[in-house]
N, C-alpha and C positions, 0 to 999 in steps of 0.2 A: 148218127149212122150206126146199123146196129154189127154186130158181129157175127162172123161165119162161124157154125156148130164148132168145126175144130178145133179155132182157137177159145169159145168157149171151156171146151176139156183137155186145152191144153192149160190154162191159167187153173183150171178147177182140181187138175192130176199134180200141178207143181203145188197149190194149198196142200192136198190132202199128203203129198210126200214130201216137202219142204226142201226139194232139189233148185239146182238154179235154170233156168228158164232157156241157156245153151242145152242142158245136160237132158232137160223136157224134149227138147223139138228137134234134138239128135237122136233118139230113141228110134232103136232097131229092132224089128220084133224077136232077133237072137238073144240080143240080150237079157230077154225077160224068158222066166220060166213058172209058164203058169200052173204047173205042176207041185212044185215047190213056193211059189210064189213071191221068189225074188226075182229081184231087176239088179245084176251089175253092170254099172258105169265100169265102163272102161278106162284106162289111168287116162289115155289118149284124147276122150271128151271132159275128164274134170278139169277145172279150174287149178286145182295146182297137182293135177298131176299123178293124184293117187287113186288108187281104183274106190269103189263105192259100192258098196252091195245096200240096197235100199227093199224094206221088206213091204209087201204089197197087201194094203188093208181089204177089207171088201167094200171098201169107197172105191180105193184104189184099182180095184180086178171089175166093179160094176163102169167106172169110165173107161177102162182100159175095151170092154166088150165092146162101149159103142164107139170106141177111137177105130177098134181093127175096122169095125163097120162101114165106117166113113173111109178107111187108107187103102182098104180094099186086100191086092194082093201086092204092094207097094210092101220094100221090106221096109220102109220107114214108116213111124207110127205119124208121123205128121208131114208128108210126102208134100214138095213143093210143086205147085201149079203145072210145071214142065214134068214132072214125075221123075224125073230124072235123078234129083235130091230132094234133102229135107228143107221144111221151110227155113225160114232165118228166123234166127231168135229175135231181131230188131222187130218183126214183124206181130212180134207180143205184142213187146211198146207200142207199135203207131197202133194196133185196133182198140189198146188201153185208152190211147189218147183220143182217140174218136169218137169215144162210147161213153155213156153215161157217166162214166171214171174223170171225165176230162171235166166234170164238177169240185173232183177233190184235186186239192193245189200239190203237184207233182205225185201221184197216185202212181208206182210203177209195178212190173212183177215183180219186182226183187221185196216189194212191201207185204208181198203174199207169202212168202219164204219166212221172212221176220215176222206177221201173223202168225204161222204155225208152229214158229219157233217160240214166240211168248204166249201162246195157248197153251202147248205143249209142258211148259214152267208150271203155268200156272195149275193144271192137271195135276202134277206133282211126279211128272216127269223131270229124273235129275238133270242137271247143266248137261254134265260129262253126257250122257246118252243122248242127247238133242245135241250136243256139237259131234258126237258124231256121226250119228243122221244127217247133219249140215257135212260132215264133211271134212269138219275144220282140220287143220294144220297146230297140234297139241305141240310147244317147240319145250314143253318141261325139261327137267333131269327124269322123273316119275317115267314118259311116253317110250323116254329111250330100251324100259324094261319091262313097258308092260305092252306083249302082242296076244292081247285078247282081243277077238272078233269084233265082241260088243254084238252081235249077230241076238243072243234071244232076247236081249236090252233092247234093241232097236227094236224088233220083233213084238216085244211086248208094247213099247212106247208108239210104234205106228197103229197098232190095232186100238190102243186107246182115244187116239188123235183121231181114227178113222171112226172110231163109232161117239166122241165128242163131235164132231165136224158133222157127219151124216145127221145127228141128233139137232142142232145149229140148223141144218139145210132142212130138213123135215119141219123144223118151228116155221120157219120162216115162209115156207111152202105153202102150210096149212093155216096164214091168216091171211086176214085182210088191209092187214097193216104196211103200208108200202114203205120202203126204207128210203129216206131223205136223207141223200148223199153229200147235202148241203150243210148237215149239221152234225154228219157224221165225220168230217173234218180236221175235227179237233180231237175225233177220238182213235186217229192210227196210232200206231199201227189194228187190223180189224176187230 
């Protein structure tokens, strides 16, 4: 079964920002400012609570153009069937599960999050700047003292991911080599 465009750029917008797949498909076009080219999460959509300012690559502002395209004038970036809300985040999961993904043994979106998190590493993106990109929850003695943004850290570390990733999706675009998800398996996270 194959996938509708949306949730293709919605799975493809949580890679290139390594948000959680809630915080994706709650996205409100307030939130984002494409001028400045931050996205903040809201304390009230993350996971524990605290807000998120998430900086917008130009992977990130090129899916973002054909998300508005598709949501229309829906203030929701990923507007559900009734229009009325956003989609559910469960509904990552089942098109994951449906789709060519249902080769690899428990493939979820939360594996795309942890891809861009260990790309991110391996770029030479430090820990500290990619947890808090992720978000995390720092419970140190150190966190208690230190309220830096992280904001051009992040900044720097998402445009690096965005134009690693873009570079990834261009290779891959322009062969002929088709990816066998079968033996890719053993190689998650991606």
């Amino acid at each position: 079964m194959k996938m509708s465009e949306a949730t293709k750029l919605a799975l493809k917008l949580q890679l290139a920002t390594a948000q959680r797949k809630g915080e994706i498909i709650t996205i409100e076009w307030n939130e984002i400012d494409l001028t400045t080219r931050w996205w903040s999460i809201p304390s009230i959509k993350a996971k524990n609570g605290n807000p998120n300012r998430v900086y917008l690559s130009d992977l990130a502002m090129e899916l973002l153009t054909r998300i508005k395209v598709l949501s229309g004038d829906s203030k929701w970036a990923f507007p559900a069937p009734n229009g009325k809300t956003h989609a559910t985040a469960s509904s990552l999961s089942r098109a994951m599960n449906r789709s060519t993904f249902e080769k690899l043994d428990h493939f979820t979106p939360h594996d795309l999050r942890r891809s861009a998190a260990t790309h991110m590493t391996s770029i030479g993106i430090p820990r500290l700047v990619v947890s808090k990109i992720l978000n995390h929850v720092d419970s140190s003695i150190t966190s208690i003292y230190d309220r830096h943004s992280y904001d051009a850290e992040k900044k720097h570390a998402l445009e690096s991911w965005g134009k690693k990733l873009k570079q990834l999706i261009d290779t891959t675009e322009n062969t002929d080599n088709a990816v066998d998800f079968s033996a890719a398996q053993a190689q998650r996270p991606l």
